[in-house]
Backbone of each chain as ProteinMPNN parsed JSONL, in Angstrom:
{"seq_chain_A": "XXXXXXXXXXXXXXXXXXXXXXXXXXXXXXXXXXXXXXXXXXXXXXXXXXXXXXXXXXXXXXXXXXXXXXXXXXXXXXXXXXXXXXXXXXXXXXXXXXXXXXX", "coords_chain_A": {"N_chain_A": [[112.303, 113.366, 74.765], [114.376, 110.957, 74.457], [117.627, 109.728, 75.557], [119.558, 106.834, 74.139], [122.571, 106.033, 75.19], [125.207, 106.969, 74.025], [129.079, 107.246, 73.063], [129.339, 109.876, 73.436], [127.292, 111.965, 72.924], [126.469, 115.397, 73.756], [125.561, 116.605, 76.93], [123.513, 118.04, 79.599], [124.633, 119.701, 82.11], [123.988, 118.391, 84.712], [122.881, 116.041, 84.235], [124.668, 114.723, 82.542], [126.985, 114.509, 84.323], [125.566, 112.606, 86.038], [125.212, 110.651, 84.488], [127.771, 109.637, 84.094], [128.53, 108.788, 86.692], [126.835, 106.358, 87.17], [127.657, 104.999, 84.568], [130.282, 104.419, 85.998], [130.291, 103.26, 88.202], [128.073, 100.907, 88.046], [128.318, 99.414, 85.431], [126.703, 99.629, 83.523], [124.329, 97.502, 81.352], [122.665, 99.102, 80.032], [121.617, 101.903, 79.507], [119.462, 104.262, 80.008], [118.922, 108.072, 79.534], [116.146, 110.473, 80.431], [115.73, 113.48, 80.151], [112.891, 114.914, 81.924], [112.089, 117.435, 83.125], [111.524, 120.206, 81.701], [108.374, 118.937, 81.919], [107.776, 119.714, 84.25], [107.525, 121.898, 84.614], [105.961, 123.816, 86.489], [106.59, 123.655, 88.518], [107.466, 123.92, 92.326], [110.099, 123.174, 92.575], [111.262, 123.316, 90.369], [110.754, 126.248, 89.584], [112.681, 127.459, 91.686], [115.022, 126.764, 91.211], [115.666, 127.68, 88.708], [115.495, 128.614, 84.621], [117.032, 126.876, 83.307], [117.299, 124.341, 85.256], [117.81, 121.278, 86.015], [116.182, 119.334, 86.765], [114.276, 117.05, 86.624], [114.317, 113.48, 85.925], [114.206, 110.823, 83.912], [115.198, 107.43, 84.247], [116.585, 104.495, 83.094], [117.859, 101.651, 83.114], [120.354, 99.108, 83.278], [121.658, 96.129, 84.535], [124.312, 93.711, 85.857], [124.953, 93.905, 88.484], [122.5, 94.562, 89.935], [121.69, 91.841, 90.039], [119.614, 89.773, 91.85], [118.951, 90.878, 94.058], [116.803, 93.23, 95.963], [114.136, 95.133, 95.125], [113.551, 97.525, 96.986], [116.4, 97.683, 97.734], [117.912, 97.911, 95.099], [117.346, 100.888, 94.188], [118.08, 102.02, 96.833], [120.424, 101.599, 96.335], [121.306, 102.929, 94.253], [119.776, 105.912, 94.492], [121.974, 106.0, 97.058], [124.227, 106.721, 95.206], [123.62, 108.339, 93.771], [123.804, 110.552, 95.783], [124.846, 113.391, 96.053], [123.698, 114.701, 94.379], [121.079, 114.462, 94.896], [121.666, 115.914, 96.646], [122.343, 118.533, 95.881], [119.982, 119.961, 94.217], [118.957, 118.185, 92.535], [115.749, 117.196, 92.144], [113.899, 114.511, 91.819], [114.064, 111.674, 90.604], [112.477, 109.103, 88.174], [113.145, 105.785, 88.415], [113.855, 102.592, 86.283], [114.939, 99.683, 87.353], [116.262, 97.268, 86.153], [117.939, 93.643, 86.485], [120.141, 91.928, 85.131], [118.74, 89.319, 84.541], [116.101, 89.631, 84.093], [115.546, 90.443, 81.382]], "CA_chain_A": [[113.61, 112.984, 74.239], [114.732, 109.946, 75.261], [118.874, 109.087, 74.61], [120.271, 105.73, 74.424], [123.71, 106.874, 75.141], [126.943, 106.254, 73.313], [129.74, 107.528, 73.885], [129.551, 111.369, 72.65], [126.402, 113.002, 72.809], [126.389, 116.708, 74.571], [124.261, 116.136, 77.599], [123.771, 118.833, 79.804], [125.939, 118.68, 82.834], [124.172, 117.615, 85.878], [123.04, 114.922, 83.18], [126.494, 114.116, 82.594], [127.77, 113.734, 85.869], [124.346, 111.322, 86.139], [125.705, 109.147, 83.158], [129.039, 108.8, 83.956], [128.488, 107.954, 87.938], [126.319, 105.113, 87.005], [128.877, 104.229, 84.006], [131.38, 104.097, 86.46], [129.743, 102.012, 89.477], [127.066, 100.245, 87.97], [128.501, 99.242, 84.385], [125.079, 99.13, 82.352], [124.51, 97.488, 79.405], [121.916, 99.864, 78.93], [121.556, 103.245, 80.408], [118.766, 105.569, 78.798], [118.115, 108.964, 80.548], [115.398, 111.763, 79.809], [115.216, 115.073, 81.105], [111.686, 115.418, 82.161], [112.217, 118.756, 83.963], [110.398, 120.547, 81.437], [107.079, 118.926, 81.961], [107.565, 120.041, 85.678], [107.953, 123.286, 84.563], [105.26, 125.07, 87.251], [106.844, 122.971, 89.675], [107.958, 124.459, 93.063], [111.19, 123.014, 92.569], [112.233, 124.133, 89.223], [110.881, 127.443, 89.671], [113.997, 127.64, 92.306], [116.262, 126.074, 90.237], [115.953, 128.563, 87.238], [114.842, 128.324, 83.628], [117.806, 125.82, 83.252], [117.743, 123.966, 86.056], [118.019, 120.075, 85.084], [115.138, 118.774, 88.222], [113.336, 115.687, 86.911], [115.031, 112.742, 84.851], [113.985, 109.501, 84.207], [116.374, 106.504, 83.96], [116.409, 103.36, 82.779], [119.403, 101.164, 83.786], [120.032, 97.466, 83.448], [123.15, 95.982, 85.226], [124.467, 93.073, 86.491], [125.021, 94.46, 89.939], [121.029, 94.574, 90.739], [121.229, 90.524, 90.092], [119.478, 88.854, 93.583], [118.829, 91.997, 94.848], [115.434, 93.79, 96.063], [113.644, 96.257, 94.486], [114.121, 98.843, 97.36], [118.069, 97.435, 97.778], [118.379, 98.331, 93.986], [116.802, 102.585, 94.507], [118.745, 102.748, 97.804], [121.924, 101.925, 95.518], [121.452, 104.474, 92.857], [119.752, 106.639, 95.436], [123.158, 106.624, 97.183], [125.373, 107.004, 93.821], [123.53, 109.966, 93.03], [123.357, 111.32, 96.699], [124.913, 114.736, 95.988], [123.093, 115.094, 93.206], [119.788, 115.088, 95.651], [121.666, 117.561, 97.606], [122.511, 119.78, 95.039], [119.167, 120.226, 93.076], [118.3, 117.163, 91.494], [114.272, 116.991, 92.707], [113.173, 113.722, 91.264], [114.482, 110.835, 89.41], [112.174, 107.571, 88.061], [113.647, 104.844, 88.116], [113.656, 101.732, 85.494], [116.224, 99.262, 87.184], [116.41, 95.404, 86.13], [118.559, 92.809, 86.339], [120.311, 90.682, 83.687], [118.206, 88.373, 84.278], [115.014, 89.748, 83.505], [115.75, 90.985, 80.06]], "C_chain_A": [[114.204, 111.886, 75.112], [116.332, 109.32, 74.541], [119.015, 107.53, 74.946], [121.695, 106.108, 74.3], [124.558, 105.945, 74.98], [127.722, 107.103, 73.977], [129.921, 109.148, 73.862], [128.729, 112.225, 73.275], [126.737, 114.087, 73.894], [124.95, 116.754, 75.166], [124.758, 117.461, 78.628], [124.116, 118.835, 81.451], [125.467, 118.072, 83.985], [123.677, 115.873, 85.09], [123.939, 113.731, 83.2], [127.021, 113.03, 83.675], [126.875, 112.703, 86.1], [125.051, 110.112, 85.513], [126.966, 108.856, 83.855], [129.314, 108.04, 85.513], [127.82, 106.96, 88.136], [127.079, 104.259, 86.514], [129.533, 103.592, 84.789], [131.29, 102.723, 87.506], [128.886, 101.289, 89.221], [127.678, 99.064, 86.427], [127.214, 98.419, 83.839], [125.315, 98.532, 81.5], [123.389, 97.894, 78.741], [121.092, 100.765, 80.106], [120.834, 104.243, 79.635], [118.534, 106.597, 79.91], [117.314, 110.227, 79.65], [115.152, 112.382, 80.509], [114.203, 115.508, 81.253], [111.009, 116.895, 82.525], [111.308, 119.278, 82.928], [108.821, 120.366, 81.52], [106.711, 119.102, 83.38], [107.765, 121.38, 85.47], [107.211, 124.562, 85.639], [106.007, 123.747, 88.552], [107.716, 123.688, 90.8], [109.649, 124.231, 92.89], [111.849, 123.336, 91.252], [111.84, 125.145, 89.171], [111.969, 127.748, 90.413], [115.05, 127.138, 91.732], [116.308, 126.615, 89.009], [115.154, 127.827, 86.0], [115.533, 126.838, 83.205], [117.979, 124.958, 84.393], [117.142, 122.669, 85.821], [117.769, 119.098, 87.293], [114.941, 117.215, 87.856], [114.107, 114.835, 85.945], [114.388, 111.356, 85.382], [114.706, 108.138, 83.322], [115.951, 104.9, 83.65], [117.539, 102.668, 82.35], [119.656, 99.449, 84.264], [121.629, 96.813, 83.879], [122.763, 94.705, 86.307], [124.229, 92.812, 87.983], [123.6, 94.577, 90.821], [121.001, 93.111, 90.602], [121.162, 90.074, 91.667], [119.507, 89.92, 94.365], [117.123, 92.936, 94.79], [115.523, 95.174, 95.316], [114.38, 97.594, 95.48], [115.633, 98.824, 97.579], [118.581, 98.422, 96.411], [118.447, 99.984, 93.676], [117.734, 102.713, 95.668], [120.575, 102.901, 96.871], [121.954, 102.873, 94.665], [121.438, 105.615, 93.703], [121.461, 107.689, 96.123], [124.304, 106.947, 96.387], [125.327, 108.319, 93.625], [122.812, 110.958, 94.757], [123.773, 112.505, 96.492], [124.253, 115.218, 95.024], [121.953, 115.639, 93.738], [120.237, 116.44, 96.32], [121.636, 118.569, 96.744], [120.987, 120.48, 93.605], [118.615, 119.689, 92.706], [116.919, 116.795, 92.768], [114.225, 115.464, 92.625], [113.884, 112.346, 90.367], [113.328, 109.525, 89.436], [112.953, 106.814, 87.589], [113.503, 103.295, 87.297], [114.578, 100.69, 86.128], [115.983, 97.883, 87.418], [117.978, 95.088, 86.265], [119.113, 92.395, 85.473], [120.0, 89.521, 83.717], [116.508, 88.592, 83.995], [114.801, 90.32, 82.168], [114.711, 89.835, 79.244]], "O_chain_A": [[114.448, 111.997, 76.314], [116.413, 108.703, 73.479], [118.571, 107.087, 76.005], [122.027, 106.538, 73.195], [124.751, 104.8, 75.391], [127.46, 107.653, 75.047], [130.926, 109.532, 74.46], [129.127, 113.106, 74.037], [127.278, 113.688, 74.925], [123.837, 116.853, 74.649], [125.906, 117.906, 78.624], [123.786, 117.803, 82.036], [126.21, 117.235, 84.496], [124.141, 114.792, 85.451], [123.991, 112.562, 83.581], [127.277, 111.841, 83.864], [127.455, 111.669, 86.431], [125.333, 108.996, 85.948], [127.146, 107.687, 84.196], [130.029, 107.049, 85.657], [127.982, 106.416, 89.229], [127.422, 103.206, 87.052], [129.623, 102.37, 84.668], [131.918, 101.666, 87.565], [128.576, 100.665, 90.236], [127.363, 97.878, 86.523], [126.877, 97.237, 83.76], [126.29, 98.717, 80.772], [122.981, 97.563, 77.628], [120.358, 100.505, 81.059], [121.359, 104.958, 78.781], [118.078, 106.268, 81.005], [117.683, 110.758, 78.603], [114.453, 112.155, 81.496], [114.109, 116.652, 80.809], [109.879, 117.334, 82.307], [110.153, 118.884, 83.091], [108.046, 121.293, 81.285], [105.604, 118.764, 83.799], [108.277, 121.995, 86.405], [107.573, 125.737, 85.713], [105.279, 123.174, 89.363], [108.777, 124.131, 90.36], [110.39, 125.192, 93.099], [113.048, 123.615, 91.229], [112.648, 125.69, 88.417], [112.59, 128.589, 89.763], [116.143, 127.407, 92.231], [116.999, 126.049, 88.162], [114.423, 126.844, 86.125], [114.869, 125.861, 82.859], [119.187, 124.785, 84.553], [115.976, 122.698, 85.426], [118.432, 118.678, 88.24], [115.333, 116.299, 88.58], [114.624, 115.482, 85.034], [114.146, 110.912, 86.504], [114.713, 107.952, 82.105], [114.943, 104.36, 84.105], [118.164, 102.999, 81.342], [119.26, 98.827, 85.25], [122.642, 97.249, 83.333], [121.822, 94.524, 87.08], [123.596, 91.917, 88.544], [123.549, 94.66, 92.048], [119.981, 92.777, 91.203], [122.085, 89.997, 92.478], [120.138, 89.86, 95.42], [116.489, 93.186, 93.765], [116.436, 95.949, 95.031], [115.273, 98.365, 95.13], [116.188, 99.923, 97.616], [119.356, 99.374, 96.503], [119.397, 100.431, 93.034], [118.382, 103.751, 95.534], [121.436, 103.779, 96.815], [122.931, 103.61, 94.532], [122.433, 106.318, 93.88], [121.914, 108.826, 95.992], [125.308, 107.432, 96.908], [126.19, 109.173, 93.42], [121.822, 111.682, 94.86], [122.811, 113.199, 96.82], [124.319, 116.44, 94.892], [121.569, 116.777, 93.468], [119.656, 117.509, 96.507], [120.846, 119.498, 96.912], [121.087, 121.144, 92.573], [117.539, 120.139, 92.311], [117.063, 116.308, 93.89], [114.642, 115.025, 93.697], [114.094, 112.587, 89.178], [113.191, 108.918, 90.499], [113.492, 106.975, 86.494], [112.752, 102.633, 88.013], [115.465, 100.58, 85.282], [115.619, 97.36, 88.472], [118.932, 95.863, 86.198], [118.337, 92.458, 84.519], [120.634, 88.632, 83.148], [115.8, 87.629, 83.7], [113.65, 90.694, 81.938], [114.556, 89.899, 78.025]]}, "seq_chain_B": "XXXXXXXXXXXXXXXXXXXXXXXXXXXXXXXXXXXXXXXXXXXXXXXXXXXXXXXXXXXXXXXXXXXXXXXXXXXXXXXXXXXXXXXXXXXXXXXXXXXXXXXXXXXXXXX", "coords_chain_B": {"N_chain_B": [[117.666, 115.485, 112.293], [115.287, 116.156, 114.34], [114.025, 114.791, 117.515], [111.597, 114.765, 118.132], [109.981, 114.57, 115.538], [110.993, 111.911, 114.275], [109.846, 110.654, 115.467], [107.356, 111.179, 115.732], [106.812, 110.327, 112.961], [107.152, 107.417, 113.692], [105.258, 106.478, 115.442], [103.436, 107.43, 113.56], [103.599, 105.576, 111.568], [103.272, 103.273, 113.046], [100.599, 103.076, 114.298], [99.321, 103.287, 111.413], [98.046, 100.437, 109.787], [98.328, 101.093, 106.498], [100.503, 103.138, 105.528], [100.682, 106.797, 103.601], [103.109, 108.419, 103.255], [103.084, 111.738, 101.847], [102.857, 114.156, 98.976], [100.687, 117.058, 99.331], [97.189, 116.083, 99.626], [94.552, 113.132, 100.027], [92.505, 113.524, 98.411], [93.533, 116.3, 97.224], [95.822, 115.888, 95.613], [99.474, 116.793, 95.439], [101.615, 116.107, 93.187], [102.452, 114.578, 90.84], [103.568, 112.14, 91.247], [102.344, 111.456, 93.798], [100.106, 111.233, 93.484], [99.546, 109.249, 91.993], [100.515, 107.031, 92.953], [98.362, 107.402, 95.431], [95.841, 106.784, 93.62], [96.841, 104.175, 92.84], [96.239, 102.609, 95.41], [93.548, 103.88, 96.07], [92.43, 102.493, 94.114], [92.708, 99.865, 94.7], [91.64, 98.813, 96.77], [92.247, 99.376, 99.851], [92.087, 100.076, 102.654], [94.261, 103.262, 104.123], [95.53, 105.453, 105.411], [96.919, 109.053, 104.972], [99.5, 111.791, 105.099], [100.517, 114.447, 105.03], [103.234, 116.569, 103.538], [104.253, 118.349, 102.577], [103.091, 120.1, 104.638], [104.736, 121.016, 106.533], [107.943, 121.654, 107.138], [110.201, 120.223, 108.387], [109.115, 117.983, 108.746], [108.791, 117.712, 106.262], [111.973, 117.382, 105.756], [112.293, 115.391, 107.381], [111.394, 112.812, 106.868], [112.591, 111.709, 104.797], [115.027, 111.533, 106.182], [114.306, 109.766, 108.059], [113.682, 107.029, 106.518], [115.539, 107.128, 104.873], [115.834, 107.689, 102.417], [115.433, 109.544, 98.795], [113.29, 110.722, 97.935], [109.584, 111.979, 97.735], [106.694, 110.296, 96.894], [106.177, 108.25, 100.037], [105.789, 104.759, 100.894], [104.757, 102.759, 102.969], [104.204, 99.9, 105.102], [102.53, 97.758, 107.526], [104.502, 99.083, 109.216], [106.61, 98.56, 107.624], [109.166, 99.645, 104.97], [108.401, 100.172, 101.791], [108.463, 101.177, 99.376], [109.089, 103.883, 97.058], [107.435, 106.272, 94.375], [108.2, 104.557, 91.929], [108.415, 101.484, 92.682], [106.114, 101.51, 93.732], [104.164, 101.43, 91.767], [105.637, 99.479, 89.965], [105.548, 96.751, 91.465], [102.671, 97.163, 91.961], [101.852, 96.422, 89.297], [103.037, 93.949, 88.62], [101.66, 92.792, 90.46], [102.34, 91.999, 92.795], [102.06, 93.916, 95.35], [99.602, 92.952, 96.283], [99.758, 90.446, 96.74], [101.797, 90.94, 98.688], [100.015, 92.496, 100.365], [97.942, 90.985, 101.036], [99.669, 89.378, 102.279], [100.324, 90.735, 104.754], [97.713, 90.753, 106.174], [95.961, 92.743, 105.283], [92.955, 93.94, 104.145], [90.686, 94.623, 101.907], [88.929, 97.551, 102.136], [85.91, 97.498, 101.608], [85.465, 94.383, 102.438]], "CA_chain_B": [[116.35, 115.368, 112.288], [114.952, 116.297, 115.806], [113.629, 113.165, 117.81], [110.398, 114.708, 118.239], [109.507, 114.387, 114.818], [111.335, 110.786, 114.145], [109.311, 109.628, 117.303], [105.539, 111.191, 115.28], [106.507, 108.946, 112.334], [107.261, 106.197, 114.152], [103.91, 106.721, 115.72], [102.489, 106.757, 112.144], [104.184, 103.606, 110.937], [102.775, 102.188, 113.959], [99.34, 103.117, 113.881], [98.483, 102.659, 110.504], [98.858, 99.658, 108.448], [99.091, 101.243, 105.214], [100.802, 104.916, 106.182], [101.49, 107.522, 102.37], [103.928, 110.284, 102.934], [102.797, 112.41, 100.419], [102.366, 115.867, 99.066], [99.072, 117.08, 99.44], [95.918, 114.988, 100.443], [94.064, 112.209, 98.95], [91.517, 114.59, 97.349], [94.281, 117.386, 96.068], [97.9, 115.35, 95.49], [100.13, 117.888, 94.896], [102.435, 115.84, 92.643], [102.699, 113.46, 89.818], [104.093, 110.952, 92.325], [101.814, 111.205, 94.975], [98.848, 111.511, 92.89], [99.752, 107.987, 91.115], [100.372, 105.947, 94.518], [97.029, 107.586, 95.868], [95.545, 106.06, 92.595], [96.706, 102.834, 92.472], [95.634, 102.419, 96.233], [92.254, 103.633, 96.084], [91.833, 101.169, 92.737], [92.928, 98.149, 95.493], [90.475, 99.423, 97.926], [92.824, 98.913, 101.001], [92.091, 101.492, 103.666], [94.977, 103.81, 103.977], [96.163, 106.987, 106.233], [97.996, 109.672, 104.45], [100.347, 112.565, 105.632], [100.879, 115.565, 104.039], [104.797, 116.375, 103.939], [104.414, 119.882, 102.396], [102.662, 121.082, 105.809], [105.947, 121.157, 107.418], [109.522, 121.573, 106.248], [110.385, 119.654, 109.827], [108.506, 116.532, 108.278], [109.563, 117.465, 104.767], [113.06, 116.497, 105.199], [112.436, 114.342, 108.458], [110.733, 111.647, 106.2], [113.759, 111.471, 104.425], [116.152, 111.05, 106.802], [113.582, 108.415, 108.588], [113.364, 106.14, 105.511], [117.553, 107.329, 104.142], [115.047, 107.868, 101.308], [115.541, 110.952, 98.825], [112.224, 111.256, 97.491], [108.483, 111.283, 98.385], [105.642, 109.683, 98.312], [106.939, 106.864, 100.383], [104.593, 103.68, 101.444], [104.539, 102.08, 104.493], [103.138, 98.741, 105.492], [102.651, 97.422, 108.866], [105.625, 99.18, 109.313], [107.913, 98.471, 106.726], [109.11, 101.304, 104.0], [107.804, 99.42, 100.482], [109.522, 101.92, 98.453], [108.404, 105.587, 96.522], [106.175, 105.533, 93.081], [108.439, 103.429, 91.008], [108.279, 100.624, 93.408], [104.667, 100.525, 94.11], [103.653, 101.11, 90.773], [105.828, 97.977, 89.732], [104.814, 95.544, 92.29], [101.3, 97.355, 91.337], [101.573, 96.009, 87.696], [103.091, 92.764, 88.648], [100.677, 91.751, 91.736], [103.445, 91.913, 94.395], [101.613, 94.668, 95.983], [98.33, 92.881, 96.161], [100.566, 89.689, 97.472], [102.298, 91.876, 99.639], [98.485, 92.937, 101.285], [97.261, 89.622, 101.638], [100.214, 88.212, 103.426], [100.708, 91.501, 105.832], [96.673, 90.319, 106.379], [95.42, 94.052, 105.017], [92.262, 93.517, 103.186], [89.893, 95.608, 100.936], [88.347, 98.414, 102.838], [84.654, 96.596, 102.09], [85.177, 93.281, 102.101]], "C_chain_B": [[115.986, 115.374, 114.053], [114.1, 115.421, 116.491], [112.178, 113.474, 117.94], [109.516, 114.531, 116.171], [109.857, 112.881, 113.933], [110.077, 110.062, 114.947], [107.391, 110.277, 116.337], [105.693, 110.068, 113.395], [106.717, 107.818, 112.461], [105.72, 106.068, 114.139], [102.708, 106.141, 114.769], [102.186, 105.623, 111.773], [103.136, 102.816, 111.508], [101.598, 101.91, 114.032], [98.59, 102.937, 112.669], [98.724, 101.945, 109.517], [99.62, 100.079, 107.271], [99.536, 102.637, 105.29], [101.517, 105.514, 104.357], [101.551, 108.727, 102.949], [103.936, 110.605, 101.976], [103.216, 114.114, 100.11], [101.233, 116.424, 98.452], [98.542, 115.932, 100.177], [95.391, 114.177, 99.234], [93.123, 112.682, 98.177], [92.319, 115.474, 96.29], [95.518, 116.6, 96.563], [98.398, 116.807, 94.783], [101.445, 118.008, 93.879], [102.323, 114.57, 92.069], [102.907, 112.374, 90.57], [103.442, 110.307, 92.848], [100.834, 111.236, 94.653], [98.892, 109.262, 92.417], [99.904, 106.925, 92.502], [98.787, 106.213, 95.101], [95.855, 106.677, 95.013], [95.317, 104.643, 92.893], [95.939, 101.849, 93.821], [94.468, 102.48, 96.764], [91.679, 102.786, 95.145], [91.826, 100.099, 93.442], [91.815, 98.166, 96.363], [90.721, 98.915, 99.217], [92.576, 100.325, 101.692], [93.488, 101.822, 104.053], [94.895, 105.307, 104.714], [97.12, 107.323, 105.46], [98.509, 110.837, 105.586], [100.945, 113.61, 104.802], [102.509, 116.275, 104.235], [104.994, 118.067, 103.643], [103.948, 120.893, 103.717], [103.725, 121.309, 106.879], [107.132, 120.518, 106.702], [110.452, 120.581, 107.035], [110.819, 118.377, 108.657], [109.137, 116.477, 106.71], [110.953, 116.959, 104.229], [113.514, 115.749, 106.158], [111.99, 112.951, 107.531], [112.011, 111.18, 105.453], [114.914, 110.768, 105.029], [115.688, 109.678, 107.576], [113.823, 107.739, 108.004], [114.949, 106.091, 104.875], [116.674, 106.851, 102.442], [114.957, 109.584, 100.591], [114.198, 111.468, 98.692], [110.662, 110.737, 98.26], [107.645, 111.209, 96.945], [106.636, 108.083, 98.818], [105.719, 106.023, 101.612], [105.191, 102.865, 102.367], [103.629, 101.091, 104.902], [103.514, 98.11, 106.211], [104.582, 97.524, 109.376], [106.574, 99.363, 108.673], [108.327, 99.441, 105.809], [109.556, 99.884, 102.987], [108.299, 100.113, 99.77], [108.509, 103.224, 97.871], [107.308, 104.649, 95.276], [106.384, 104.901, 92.328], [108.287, 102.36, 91.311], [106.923, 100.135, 93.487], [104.067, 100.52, 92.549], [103.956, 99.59, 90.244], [105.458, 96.782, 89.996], [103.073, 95.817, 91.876], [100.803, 96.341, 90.077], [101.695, 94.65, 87.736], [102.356, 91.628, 89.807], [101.598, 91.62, 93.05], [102.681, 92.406, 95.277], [100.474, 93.773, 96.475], [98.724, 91.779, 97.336], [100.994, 89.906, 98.977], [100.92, 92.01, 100.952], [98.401, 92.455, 101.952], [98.199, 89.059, 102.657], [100.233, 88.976, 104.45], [98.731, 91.335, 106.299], [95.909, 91.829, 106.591], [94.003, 93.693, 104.162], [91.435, 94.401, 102.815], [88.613, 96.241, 102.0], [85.989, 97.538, 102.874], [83.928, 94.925, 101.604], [84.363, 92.788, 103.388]], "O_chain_B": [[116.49, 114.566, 114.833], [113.101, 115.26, 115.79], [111.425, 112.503, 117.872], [108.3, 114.376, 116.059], [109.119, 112.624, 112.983], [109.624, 108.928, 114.786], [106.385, 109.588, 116.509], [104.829, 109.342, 112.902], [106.55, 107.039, 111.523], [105.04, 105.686, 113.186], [101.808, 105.303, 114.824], [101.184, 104.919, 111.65], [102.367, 102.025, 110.963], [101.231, 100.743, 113.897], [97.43, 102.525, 112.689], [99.355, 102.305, 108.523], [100.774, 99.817, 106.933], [98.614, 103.408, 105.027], [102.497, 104.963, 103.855], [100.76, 109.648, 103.149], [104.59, 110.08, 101.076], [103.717, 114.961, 100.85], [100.889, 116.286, 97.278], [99.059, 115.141, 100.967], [95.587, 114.329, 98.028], [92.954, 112.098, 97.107], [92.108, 115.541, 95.079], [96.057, 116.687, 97.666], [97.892, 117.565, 93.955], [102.124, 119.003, 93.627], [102.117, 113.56, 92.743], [102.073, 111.499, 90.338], [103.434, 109.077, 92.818], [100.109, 111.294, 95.646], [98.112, 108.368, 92.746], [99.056, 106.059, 92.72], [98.044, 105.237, 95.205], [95.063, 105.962, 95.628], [94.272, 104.03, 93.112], [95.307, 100.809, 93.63], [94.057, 101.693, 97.617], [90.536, 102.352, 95.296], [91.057, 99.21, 93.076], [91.132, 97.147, 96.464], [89.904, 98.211, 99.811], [92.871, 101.431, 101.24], [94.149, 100.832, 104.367], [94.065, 106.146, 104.364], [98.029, 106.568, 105.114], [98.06, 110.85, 106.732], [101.834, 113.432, 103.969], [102.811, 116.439, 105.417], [105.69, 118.838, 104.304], [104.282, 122.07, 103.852], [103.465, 121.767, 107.991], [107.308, 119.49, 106.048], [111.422, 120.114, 106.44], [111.831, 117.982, 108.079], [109.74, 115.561, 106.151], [111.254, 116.452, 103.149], [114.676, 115.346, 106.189], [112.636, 111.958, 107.866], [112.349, 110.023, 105.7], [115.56, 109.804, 104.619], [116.429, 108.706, 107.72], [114.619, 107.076, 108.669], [115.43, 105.039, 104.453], [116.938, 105.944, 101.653], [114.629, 110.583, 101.232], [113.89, 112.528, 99.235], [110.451, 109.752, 98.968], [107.914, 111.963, 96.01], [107.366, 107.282, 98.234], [105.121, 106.419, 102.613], [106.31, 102.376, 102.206], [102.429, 101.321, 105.054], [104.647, 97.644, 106.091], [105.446, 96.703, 109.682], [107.427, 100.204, 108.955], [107.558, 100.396, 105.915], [110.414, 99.013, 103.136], [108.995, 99.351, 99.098], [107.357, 103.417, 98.261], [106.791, 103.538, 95.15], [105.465, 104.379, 91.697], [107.93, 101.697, 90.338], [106.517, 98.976, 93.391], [103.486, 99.494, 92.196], [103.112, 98.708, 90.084], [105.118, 95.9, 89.208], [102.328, 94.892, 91.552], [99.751, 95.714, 89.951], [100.865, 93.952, 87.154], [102.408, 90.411, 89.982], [101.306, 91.109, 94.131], [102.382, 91.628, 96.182], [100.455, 94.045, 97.675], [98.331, 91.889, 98.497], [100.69, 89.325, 100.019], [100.982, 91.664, 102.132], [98.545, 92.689, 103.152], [97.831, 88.432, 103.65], [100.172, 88.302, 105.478], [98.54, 92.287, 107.055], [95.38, 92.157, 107.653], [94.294, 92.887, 103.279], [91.416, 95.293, 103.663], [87.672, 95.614, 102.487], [85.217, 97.259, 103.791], [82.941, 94.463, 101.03], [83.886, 91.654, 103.42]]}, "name": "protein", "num_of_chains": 2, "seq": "XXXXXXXXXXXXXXXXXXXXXXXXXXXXXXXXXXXXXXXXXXXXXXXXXXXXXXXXXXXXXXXXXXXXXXXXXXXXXXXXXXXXXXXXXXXXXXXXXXXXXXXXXXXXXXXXXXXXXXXXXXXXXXXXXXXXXXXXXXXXXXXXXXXXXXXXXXXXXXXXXXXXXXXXXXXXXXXXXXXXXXXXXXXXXXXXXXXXXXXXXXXXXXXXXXXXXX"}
């Protein structure tokens, strides 16, 4: 399942809080995320994190704000956006993140 | 992070050109991640030292705090931290990596 997100959909919440702390500091003009966690499902880390527990996601995130900026510059910025997120649970995220100039 | 274990991946860094903090070994990866960097590096055929991160919880979230990196596997060349598996895969796909080799003067295990 892969969303392209508007402004509505019922995402489930560490999700959420994902979308809208990028929204807020990054302003995408194009933010897809998919909850992978199920296909980690024997995975040490979502066995501790419950049947629901919302581990692996993979993003794809295009924003001004990475223009003239390195690859690992661009992961340490998200990285630190979504640092409580690592603390609190979130295992895993891949990352997709261009420029507006490589479109 | 306790300096004795900052001070054995320094060590690492230092000693081996191409250094993967992983989980597992290059025979059994123990993760989607670290399986796919192992991959794309034995396809280049650059000799490479790994580090298993699951054999200690120390190292498991010393690598982290080393690198102010959340996730592993994380690549290392002559030193430098090259980034986890989205990173090398990318530069993988687009030749950076290969680039990258040649200029840090790494070259194919039997050339």
């Amino acid at each position: 399942m892969t969303q392209t997100l508007g402004a509505t959909e019922a995402l489930a919440p560490r999700a959420q809080r994902i979308v809208n702390i990028l929204r807020e500091k990054l302003s995408p003009s194009v933010l897809e995320l998919k909850d992978d966690s199920k296909k980690h499902a024997h995975h040490h880390a979502r066995i501790e994190a419950g049947e629901d527990g919302e581990t692996h996601f993979v993003i794809r995130l295009r924003s001004a704000k990475f223009n003239g900026i390195t690859r690992v510059a661009r992961h340490r910025l998200v990285n630190e956006l979504l640092a409580d997120e690592f603390r609190s649970g979130l295992h895993s995220a891949s990352f997709i993140l261009q420029d507006e100039k490589s479109a | 992070m306790s300096q004795s274990v900052s001070q054995h991946i320094q060590q690492q860094i230092d000693k081996n050109p191409v250094m993967l903090f992983m989980k597992g070994d290059k025979l059994f990866p123990q993760c989607g991640f670290s399986a796919k960097v192992v991959q794309i590096l034995n396809h280049m055929g650059v000799p490479f030292e790994t580090e298993n991160v699951l054999a200690s919880a120390e190292l498991r979230q010393g690598i982290k705090d080393f690198s102010q990196w959340p996730t592993v596997p994380q690549l290392y060349v002559k030193g430098e931290f090259v980034g986890g598996c989205d990173i090398v895969t990318d530069m993988y796909q687009t030749g950076e990596l290969e680039s990258l080799f040649a200029e840090k003067g790494i070259t194919k295990a039997d050339a």
